[in-house]
N, CA, C and O atoms as a printed pandas DataFrame, in Angstrom:
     atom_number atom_name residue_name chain_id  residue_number  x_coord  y_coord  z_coord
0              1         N          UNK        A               1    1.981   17.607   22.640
1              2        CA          UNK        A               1    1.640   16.328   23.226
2              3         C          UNK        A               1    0.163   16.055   22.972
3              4         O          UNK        A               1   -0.667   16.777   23.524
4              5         N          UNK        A               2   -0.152   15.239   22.316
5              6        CA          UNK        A               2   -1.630   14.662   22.371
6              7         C          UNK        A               2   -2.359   14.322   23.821
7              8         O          UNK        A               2   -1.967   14.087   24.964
8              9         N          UNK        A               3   -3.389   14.405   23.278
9             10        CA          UNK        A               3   -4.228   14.305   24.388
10            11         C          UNK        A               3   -4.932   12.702   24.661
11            12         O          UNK        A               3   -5.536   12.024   23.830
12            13         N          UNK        A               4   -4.707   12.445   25.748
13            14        CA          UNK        A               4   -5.108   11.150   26.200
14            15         C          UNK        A               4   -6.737   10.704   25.682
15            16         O          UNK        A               4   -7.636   11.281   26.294
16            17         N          UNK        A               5   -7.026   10.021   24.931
17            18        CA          UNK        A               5   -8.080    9.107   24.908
18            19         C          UNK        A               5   -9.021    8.120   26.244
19            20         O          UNK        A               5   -8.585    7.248   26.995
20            21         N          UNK        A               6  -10.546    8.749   26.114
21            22        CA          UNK        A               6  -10.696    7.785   27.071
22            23         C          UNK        A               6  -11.594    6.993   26.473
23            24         O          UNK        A               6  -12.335    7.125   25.499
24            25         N          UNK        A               7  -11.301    5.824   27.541
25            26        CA          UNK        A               7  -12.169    5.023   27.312
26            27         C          UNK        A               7  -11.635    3.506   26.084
27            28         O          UNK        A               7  -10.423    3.345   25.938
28            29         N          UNK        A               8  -12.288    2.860   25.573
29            30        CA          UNK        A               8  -11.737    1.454   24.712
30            31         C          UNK        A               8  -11.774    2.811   23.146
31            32         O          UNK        A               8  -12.416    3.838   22.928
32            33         N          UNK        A               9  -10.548    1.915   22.287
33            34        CA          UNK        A               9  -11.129    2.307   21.191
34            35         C          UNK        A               9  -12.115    1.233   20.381
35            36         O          UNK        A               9  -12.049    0.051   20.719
36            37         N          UNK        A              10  -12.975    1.606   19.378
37            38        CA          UNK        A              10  -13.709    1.007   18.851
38            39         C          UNK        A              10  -13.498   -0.358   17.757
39            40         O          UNK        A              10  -12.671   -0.111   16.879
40            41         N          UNK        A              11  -13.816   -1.069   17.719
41            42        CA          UNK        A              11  -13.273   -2.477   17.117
42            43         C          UNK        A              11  -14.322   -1.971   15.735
43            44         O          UNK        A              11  -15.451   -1.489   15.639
44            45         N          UNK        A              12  -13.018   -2.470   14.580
45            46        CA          UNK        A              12  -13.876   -2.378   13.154
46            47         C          UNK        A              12  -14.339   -3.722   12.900
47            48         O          UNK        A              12  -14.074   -4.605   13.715
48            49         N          UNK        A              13  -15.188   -4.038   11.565
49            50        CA          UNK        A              13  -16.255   -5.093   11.963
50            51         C          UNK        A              13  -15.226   -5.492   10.504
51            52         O          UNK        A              13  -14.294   -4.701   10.367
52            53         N          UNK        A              14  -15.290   -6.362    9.674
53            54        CA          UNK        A              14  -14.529   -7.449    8.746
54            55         C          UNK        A              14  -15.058   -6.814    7.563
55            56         O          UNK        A              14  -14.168   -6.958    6.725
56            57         N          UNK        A              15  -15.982   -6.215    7.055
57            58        CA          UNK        A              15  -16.245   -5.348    6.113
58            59         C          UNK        A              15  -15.677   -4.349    5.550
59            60         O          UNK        A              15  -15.353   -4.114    4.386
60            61         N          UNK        A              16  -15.557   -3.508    7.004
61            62        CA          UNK        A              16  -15.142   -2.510    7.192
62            63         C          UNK        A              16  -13.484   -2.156    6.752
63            64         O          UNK        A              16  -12.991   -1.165    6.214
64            65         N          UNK        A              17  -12.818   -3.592    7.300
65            66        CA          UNK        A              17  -11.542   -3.485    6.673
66            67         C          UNK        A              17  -11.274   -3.586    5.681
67            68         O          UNK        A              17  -10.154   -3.175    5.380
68            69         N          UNK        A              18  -12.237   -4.255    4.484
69            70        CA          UNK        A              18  -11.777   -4.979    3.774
70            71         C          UNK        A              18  -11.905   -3.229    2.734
71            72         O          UNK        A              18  -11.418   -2.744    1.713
72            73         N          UNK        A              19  -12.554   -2.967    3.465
73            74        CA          UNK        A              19  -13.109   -1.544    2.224
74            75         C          UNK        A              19  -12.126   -0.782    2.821
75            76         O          UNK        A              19  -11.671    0.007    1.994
76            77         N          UNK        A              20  -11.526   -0.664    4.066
77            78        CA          UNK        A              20  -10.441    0.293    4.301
78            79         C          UNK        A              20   -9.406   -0.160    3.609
79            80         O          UNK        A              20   -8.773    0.766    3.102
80            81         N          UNK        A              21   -8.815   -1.624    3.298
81            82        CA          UNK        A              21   -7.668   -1.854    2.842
82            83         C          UNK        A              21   -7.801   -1.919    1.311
83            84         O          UNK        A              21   -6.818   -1.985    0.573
84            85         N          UNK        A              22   -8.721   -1.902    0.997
85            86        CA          UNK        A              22   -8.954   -1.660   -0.748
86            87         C          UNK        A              22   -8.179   -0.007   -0.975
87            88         O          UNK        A              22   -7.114    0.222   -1.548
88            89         N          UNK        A              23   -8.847    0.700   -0.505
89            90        CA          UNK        A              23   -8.536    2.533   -0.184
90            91         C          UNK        A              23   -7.385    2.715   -0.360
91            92         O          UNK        A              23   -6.846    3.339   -1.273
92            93         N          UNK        A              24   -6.601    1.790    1.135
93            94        CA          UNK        A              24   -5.182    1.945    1.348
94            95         C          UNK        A              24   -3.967    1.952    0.227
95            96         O          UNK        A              24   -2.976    2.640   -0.016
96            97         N          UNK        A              25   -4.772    0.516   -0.436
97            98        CA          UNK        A              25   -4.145   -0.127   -1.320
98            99         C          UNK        A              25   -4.013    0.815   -2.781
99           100         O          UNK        A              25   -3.055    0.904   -3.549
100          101         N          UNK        A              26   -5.383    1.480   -2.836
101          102        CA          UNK        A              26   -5.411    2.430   -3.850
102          103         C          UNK        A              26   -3.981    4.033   -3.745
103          104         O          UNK        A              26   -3.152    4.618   -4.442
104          105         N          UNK        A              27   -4.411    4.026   -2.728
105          106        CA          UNK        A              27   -3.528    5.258   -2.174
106          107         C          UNK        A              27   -2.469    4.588   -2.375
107          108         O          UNK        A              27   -2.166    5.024   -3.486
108          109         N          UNK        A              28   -1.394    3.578   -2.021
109          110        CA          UNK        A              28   -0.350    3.404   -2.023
110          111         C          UNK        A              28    0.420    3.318   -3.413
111          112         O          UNK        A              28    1.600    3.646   -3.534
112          113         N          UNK        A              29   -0.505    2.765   -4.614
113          114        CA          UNK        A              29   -0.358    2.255   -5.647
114          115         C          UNK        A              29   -0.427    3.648   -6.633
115          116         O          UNK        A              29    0.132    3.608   -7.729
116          117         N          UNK        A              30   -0.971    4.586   -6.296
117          118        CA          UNK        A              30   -1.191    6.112   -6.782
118          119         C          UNK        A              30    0.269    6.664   -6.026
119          120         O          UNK        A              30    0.967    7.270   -6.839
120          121         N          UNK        A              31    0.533    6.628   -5.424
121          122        CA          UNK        A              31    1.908    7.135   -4.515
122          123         C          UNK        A              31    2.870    6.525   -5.113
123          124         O          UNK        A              31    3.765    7.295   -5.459
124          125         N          UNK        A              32    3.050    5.354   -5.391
125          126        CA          UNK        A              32    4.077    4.573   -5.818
126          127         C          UNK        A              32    4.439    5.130   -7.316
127          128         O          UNK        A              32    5.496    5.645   -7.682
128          129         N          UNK        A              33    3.188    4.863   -8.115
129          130        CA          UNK        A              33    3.310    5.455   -9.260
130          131         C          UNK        A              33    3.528    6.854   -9.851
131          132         O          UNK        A              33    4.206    7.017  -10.866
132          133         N          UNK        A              34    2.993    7.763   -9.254
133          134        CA          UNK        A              34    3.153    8.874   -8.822
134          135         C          UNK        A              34    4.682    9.073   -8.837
135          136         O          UNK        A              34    5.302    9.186   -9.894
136          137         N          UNK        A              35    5.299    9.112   -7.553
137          138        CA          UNK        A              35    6.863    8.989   -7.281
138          139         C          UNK        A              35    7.827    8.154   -8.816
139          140         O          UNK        A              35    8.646    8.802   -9.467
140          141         N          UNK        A              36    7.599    7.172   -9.022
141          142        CA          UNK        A              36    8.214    6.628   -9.722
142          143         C          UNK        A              36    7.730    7.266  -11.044
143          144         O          UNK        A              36    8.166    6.548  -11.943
144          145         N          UNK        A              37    7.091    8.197  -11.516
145          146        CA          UNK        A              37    6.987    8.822  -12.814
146          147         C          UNK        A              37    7.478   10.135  -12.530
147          148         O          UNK        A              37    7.971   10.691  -13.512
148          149         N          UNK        A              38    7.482   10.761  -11.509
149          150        CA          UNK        A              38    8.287   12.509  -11.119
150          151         C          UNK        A              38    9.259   11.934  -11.295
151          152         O          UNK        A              38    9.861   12.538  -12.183
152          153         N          UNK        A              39   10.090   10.666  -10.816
153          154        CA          UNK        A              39   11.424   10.299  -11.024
154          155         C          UNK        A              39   12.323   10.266  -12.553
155          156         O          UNK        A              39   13.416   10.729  -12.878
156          157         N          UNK        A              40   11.350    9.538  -13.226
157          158        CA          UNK        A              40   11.950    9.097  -14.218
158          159         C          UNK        A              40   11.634    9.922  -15.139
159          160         O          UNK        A              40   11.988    9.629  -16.281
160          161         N          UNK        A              41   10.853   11.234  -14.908
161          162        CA          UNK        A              41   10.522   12.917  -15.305
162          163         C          UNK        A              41   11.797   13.211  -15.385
163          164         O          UNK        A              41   12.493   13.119  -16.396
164          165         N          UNK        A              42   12.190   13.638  -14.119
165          166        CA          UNK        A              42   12.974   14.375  -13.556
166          167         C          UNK        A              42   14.622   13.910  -14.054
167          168         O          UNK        A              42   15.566   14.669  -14.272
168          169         N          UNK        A              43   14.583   12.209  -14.154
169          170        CA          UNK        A              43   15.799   11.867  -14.387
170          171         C          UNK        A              43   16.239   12.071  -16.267
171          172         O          UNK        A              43   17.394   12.280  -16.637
172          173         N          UNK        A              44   15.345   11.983  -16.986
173          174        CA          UNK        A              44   15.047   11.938  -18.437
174          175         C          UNK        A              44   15.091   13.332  -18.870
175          176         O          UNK        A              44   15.512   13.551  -20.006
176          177         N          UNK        A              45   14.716   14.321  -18.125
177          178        CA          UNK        A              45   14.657   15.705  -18.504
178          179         C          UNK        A              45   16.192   16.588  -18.107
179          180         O          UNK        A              45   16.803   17.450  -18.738
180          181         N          UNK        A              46   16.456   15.943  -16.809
181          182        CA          UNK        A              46   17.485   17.192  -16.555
182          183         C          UNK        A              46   19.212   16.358  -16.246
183          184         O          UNK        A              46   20.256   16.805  -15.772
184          185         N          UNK        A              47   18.799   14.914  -16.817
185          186        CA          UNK        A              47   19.897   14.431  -16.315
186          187         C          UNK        A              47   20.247   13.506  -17.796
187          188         O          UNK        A              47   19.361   13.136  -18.567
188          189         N          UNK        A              48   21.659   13.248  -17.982
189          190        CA          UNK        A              48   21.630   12.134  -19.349
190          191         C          UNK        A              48   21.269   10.802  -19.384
191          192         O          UNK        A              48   21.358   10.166  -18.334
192          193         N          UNK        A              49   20.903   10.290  -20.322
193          194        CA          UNK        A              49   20.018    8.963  -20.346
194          195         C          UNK        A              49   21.622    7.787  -19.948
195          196         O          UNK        A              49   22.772    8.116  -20.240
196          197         N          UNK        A              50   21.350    6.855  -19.458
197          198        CA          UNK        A              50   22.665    6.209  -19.337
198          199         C          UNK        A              50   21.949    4.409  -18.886
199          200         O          UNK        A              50   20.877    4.041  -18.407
200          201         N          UNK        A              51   23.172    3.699  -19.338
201          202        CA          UNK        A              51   22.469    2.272  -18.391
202          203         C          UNK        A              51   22.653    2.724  -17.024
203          204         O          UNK        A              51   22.318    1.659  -16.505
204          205         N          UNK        A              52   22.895    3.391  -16.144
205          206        CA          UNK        A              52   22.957    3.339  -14.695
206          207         C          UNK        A              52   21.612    3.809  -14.474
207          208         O          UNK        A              52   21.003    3.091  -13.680
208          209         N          UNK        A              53   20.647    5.240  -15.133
209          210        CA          UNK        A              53   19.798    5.327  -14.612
210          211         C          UNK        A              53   18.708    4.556  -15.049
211          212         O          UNK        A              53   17.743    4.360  -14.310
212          213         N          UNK        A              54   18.775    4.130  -16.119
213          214        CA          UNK        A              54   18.270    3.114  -16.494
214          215         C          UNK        A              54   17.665    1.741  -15.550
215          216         O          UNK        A              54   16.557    1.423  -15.119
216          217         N          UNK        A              55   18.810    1.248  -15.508
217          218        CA          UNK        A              55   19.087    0.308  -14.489
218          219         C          UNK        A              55   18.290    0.376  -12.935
219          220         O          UNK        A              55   17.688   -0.465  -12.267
220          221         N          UNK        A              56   18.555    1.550  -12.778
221          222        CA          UNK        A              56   18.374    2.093  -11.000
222          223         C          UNK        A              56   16.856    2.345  -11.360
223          224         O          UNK        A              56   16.147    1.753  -10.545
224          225         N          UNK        A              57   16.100    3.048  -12.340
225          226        CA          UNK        A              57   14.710    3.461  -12.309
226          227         C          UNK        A              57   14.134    2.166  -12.891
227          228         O          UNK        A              57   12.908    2.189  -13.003
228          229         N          UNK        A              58   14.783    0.967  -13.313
229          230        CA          UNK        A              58   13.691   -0.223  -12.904
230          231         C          UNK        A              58   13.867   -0.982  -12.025
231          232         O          UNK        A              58   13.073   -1.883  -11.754
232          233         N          UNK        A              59   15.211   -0.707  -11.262
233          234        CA          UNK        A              59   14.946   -1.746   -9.930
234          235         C          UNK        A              59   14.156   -0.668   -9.288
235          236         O          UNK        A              59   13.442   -1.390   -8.593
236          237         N          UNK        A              60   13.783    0.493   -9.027
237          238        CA          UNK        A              60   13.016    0.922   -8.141
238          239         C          UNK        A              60   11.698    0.624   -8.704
239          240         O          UNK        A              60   10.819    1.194   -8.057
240          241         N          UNK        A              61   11.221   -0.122   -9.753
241          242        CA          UNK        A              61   10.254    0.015  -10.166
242          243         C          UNK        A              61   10.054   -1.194   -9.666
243          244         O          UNK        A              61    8.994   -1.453   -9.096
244          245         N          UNK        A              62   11.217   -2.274   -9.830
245          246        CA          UNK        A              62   10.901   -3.622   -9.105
246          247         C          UNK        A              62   10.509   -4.039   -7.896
247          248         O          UNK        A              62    9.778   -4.963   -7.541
248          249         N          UNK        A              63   11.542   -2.615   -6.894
249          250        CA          UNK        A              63   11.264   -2.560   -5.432
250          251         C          UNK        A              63    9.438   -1.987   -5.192
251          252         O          UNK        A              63    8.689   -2.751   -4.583
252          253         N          UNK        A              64    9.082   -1.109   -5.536
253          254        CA          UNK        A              64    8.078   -0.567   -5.794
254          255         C          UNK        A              64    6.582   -1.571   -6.058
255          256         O          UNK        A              64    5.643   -1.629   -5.264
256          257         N          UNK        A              65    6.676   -2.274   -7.326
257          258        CA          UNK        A              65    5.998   -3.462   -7.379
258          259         C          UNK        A              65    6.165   -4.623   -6.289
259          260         O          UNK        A              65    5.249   -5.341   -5.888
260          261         N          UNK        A              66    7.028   -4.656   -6.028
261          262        CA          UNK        A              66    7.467   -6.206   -5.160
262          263         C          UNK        A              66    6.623   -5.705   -3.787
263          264         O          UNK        A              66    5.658   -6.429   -3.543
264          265         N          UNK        A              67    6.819   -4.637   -2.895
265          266        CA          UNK        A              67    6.280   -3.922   -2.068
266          267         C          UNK        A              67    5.164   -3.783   -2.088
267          268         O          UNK        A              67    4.535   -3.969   -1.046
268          269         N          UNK        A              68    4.363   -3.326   -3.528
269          270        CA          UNK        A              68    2.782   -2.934   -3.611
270          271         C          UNK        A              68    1.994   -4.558   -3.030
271          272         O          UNK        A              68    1.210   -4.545   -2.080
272          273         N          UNK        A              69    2.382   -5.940   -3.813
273          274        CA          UNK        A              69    2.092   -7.283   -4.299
274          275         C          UNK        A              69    2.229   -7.637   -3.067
275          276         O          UNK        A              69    1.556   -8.640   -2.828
276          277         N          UNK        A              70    3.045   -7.092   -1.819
277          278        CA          UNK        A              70    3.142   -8.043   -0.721
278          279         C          UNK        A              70    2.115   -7.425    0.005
279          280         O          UNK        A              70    1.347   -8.182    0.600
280          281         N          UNK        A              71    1.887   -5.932    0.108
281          282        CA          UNK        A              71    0.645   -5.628    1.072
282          283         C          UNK        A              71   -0.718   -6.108    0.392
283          284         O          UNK        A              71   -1.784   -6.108    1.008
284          285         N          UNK        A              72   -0.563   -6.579   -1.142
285          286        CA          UNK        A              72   -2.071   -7.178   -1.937
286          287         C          UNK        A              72   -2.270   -8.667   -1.157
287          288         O          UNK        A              72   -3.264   -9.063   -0.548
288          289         N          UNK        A              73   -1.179   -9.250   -1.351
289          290        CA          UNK        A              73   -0.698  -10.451   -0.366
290          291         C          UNK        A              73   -1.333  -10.482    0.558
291          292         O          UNK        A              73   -2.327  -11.205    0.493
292          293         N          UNK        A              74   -1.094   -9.783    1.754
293          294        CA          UNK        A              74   -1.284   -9.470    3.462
294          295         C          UNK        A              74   -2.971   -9.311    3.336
295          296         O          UNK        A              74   -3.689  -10.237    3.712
296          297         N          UNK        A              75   -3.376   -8.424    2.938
297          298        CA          UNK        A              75   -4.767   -7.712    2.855
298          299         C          UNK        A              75   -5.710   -8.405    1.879
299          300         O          UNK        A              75   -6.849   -7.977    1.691
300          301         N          UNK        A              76   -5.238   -9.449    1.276
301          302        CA          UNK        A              76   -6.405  -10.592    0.921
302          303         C          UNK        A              76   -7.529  -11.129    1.808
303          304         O          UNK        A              76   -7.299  -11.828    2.794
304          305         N          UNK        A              77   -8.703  -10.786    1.431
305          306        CA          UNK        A              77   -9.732  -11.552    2.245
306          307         C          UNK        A              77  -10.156  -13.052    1.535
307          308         O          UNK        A              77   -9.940  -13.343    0.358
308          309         N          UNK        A              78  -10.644  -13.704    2.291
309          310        CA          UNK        A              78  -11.157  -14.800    2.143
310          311         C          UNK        A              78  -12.691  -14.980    2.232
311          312         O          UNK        A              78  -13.286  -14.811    3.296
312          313         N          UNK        A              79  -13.320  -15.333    1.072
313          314        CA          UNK        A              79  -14.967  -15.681    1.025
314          315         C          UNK        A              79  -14.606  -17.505    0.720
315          316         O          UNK        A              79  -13.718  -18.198    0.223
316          317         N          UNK        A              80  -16.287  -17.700    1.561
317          318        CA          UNK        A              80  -16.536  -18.593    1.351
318          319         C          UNK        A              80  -17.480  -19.225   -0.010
319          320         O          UNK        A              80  -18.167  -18.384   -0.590
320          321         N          UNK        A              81  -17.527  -20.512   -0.475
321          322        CA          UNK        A              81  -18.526  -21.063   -1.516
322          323         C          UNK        A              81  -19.658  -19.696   -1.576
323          324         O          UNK        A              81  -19.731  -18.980   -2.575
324          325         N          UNK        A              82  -20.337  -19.523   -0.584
325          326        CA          UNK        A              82  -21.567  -18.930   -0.684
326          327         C          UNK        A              82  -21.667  -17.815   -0.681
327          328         O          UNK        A              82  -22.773  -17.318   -0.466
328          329         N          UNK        A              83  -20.307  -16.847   -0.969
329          330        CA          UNK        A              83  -19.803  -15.718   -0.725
330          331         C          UNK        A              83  -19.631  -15.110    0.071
331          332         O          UNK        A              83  -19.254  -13.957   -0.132
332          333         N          UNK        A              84  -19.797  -15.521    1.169
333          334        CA          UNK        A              84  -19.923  -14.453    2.563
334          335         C          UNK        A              84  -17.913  -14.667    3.272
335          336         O          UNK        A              84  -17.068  -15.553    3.147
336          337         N          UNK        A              85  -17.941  -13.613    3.821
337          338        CA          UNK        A              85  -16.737  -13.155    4.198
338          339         C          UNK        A              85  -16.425  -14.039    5.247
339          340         O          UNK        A              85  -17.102  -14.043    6.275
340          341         N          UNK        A              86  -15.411  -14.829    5.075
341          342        CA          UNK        A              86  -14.407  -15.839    6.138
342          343         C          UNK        A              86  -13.509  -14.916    7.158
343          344         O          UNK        A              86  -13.480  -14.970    8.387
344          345         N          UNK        A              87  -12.839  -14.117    6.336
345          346        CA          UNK        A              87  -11.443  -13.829    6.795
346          347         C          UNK        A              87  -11.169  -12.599    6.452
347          348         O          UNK        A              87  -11.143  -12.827    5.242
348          349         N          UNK        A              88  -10.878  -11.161    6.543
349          350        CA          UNK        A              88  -10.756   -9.906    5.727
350          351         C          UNK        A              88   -9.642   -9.838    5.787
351          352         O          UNK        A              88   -9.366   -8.657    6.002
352          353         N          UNK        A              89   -8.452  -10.642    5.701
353          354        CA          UNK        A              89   -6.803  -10.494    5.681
354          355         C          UNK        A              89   -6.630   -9.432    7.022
355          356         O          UNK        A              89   -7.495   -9.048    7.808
356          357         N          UNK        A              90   -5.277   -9.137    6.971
357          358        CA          UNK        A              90   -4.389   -8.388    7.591
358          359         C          UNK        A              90   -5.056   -6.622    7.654
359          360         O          UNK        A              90   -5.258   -5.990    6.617
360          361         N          UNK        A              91   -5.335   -6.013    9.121
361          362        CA          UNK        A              91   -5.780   -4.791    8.622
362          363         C          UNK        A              91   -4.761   -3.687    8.034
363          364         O          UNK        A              91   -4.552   -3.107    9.100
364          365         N          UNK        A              92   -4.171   -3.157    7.325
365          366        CA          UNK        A              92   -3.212   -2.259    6.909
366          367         C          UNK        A              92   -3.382   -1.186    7.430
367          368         O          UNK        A              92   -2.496   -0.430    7.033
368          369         N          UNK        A              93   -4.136   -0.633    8.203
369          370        CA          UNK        A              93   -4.958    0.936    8.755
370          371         C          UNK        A              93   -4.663    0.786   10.319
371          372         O          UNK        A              93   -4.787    1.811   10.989
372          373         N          UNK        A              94   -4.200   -0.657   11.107
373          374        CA          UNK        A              94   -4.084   -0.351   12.395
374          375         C          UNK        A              94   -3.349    0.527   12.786
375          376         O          UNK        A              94   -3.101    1.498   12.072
376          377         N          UNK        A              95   -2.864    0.386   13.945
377          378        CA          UNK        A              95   -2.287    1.612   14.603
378          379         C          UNK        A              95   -0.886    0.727   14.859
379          380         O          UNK        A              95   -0.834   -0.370   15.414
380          381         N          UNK        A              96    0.191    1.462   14.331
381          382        CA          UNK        A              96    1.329    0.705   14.684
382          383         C          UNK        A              96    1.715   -0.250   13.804
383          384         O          UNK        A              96    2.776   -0.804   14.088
384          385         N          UNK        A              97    0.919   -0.758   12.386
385          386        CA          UNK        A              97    0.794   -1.464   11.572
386          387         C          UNK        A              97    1.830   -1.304   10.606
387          388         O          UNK        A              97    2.705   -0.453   10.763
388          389         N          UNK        A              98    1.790   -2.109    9.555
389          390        CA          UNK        A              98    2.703   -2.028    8.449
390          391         C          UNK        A              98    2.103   -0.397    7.642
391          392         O          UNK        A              98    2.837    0.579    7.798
392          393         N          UNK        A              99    1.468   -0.311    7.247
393          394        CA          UNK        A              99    0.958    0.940    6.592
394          395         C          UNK        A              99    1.207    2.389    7.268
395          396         O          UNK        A              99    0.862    3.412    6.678
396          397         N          UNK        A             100    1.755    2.415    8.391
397          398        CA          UNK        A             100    1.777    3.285    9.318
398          399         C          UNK        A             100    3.119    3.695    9.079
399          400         O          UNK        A             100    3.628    4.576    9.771
């Protein structure tokens, strides 16, 4: 059982996310790719080439992309004309969040 926290937790400042969700985004996109190349290792080496796996290792490649593009989506920040930060998108790092 974890141990109770006291006190507020600390609020991140709009910078801060934007450089955490860059990270995130890196990590996920290394994971994704990652996985989807042990796969198509693994399926090419010890299994026969066929349209089914074929088939199946680019819709996962589709699911995979479609997934990466929507958290790029979410975690878009917004600058203004003069460059300064409007909006740092969606945080991906909260607690309870999509990234979680």
């Amino acid at each position: 059982m974890a141990p109770q926290q006291k006190g507020k937790q600390g609020t991140k400042g709009a910078k801060q996310i934007v450089e955490e969700n860059k990270g995130t985004l890196c990590f996920y996109r290394n994971m994704a790719l990652g996985s989807a190349g042990a796969s198509l290792l693994v399926n090419f080496i010890f299994f026969e080439v066929s349209k089914t796996t074929i088939f199946m290792s680019s819709l996962s490649l589709v699911v995979l992309g479609a997934a990466y593009q929507f958290m790029t989506f979410m975690s878009r920040p917004k600058y203004s004309e003069t460059g300064s930060l409007l909006d740092s998108g969606n945080d991906l790092n909260m607690e309870g969040g999509l990234a979680e």
